[in-house]
N, C-alpha and C positions, 0 to 999 in steps of 0.2 A: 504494500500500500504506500500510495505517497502522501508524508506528513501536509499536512494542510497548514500553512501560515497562521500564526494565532499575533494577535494584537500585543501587546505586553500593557500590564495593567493596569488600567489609567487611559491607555490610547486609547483613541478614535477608530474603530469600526473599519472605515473608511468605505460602509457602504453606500452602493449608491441607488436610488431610486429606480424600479424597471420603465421608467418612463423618462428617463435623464438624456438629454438631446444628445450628449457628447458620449454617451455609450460607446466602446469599440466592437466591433464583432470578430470574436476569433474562431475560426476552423482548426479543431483538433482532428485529424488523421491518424489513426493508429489500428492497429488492427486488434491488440488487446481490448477487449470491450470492458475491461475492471479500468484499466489507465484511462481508457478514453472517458471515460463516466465522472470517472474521479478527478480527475483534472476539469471534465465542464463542472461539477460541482465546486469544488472549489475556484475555478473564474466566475463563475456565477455570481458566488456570495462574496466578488471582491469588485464588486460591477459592469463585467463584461458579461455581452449576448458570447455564448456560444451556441458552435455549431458542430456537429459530429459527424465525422466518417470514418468508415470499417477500411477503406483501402485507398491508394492514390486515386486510382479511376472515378471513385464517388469525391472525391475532395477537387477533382478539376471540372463533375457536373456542377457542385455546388458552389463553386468561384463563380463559373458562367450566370447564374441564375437568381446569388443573392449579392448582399454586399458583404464583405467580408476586410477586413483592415489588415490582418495577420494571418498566416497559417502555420501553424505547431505543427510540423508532420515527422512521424516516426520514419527511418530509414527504410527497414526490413516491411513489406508490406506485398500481399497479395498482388497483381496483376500491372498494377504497378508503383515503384519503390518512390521514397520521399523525394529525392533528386529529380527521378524521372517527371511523376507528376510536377512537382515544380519547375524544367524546364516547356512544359505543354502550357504551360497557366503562362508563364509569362511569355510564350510565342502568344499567344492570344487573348491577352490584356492587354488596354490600353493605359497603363499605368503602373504604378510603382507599388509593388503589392512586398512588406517583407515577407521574409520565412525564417522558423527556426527547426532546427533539426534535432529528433534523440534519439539516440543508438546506444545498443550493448557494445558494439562496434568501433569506438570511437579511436581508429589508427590515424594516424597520418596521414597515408594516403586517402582516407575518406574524407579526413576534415581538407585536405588541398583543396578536393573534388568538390564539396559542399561550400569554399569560400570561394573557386573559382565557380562556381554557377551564382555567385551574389546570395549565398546564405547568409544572413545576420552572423547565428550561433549557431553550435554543436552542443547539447547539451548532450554527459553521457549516461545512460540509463544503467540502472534506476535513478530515476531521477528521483529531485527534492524539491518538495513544492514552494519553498522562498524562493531555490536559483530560479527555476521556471518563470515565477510573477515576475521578477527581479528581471529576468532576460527580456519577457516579453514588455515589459514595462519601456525598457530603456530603447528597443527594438522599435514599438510605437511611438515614442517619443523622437527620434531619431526621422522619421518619416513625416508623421503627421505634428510636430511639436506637442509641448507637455502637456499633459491632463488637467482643464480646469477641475479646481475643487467643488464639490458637491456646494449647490447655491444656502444652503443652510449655515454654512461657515462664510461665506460672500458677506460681508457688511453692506446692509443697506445705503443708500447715498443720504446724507443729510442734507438737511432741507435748509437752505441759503439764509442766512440772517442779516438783519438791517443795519448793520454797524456804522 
């Protein structure tokens, strides 16, 4: 199982509302259905929309079809492999989509292969559910600039005085 991020006590939550305009949506790719499950549960409850797929092939129907900001995709995957699909996604996107990659696998010559196709990260499995947040965090930030804070913590504007 991977540890899920816990707050330390006294922090802030940091969640965010399922109606929160700046939501990201992230595609997880994996072929393990426990990782896959468990990683959207935990983006979930840290405010991103996830989205789930069992293999490369379903993670490049569902680029085409929704919106997606990131894709988490596992190396090793049925029909087709994390690299593969994400060279297919970005023959036929128009646009800057990142990727992170996780392997039991994580040699050298994988990870060359995964930053010469414009992989963000390698993260290598099992993975831990801080580096994951942690990668995809700075991964989306990196692309799209940083996450406003949820409008609750936003200070209202004061209202102008006659001085």
């Amino acid at each position: 199982m991977i540890p899920a991020p816990r707050p330390a006590e006294g922090e802030p939550t940091n969640a965010v509302p399922a109606n929160a305009p700046w939501r990201f949506s992230i595609l997880i790719a994996d072929d393990d259905r426990g990782t896959r499950e468990t990683l959207g549960e935990m983006l979930d409850a840290r405010g991103f929309r996830t989205m789930l797929a069992a293999d490369g092939s379903e993670a490049v129907e569902l680029v085409q079809v929704d919106l997606v900001h990131l894709v988490l995709f596992d190396m090793h995957m049925p029909r087709l492999t994390g690299l593969e699909a994400f060279a297919v996604i970005r023959q036929t996107l128009d646009r800057i989509l990142p990727a992170v990659l996780m392997t039991a696998d994580a040699n050298n010559d994988l990870i060359r292969q995964a930053f010469a196709a414009q992989v963000y990260s390698v993260i290598p499995k099992p993975v831990n559910g801080n580096v994951v947040l942690h990668t995809l965090e700075r991964a989306l930030a990196r692309v799209y600039g940083p996450r406003p804070e949820p409008q609750d913590k936003v200070e209202a504007p004061r209202p102008a005085t006659d001085e």
